[in-house]
GUMARMAR-503645 format. One record per residue (C-alpha): residue number from 1; residue in one letter; x, y, z. Coordinates in Angstrom, 2 decimals. Layout:
<nodes>
   loke   mido         u         v         w
    NUM      A         X         Y         Z
...
</nodes>
This chain:
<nodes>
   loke   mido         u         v         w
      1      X     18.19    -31.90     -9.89
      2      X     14.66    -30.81    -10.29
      3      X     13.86    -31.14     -6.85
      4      X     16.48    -28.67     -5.41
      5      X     15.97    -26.14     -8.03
      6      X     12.38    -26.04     -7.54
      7      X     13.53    -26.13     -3.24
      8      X     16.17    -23.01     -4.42
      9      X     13.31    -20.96     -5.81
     10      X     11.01    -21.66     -2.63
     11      X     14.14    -20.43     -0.07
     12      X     13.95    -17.08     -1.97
     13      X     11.48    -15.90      0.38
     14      X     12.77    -16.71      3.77
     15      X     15.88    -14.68      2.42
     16      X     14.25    -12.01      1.24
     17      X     12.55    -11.78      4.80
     18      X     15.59    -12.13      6.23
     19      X     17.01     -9.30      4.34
     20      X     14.06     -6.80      5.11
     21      X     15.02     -7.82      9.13
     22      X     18.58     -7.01      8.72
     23      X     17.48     -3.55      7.08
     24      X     15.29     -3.09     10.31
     25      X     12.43     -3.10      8.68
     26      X      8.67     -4.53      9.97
     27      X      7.38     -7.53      8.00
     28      X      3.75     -5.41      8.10
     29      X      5.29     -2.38      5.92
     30      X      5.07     -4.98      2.99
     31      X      1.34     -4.29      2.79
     32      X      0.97     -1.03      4.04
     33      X      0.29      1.15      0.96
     34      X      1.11      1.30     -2.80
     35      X      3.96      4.17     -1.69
     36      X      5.90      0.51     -0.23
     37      X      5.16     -0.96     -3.51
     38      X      6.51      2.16     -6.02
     39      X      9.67      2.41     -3.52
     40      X     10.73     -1.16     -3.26
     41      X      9.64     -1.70     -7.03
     42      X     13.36     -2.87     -8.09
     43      X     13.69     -5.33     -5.56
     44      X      9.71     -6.82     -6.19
     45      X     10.77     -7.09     -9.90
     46      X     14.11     -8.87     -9.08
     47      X     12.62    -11.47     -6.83
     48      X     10.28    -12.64     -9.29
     49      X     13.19    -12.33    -12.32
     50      X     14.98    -14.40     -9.67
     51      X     12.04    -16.92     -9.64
     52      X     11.45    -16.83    -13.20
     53      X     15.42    -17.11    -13.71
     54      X     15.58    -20.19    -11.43
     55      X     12.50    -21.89    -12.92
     56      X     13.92    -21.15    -16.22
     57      X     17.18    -22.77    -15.36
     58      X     15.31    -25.66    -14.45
     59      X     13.72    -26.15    -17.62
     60      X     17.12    -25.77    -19.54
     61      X     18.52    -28.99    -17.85
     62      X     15.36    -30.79    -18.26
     63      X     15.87    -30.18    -21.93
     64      X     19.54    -30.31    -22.79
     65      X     22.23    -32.19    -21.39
     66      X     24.17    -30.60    -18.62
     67      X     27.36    -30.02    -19.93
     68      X     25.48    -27.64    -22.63
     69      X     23.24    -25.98    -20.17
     70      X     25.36    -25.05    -17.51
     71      X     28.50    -22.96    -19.64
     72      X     25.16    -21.74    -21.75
     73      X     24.21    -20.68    -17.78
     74      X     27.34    -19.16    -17.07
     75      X     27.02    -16.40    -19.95
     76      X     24.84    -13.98    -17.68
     77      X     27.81    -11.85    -17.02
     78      X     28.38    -10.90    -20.20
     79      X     24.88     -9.99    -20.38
     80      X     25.05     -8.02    -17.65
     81      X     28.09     -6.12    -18.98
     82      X     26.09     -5.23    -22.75
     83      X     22.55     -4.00    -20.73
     84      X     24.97     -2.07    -18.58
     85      X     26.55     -0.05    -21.35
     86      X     23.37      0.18    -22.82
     87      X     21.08      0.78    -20.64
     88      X     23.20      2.50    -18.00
     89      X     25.96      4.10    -20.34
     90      X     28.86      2.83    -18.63
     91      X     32.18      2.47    -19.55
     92      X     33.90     -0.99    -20.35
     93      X     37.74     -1.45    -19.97
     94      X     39.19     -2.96    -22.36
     95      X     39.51     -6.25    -20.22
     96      X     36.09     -6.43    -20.22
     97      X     35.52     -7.12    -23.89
     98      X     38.28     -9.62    -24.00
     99      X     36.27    -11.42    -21.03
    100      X     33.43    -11.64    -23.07
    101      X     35.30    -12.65    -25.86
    102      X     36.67    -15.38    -24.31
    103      X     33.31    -16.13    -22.59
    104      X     31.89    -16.39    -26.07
    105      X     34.33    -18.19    -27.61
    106      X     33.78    -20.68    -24.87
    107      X     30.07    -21.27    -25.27
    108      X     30.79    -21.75    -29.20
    109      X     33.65    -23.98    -28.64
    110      X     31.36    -26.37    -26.10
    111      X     28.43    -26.10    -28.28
    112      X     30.25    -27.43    -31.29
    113      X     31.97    -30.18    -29.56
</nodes>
């Protein structure tokens, strides 16, 4: 398991190349200047969150048991939905918050079991 999560983290950057090619862009504006840097600052940050997310992934199976660390995994949505409404101020339906309830409830219900 270690092995292809470690492999997962490493494939990050052929994609990301691959991604710059289908936007048509040149491999050499990476290193241009510092204005490449301040304009593609979101997606530097979220390939090494993505790195850091992965490697952090890997260290919750190497210490729990699966079947904890992969519904524990599947929260992220939620998460996503709170920093949005904080940090974005958007709305939530009311479907939503009885997804994340019922994402919650899960995690409790496995982690007490």
């Amino acid at each position: 398991m270690q092995d292809f999560l470690i492999a997962l983290a490493f494939v990050q950057l052929p994609v990301a190349l691959s991604y710059l090619k289908l936007e048509k862009q040149s491999y050499k504006d990476i290193f241009k200047s510092t204005k490449i840097f301040i304009s593609h600052k979101f997606a530097i940050l979220g390939s090494f969150l993505n790195v850091l997310g992965v490697l952090l992934l890997w260290l919750a199976f190497e210490k729990t048991i699966a079947s904890i660390a992969s519904p524990l995994t599947a929260i992220y949505p939620v998460l996503m939905v709170i920093l949005a409404y904080f940090l974005l101020k958007e709305k939530s339906l009311k479907k939503d918050y009885i997804g994340i309830a019922f994402v919650a409830l899960g995690v409790l219900i496995i982690s007490f079991s």
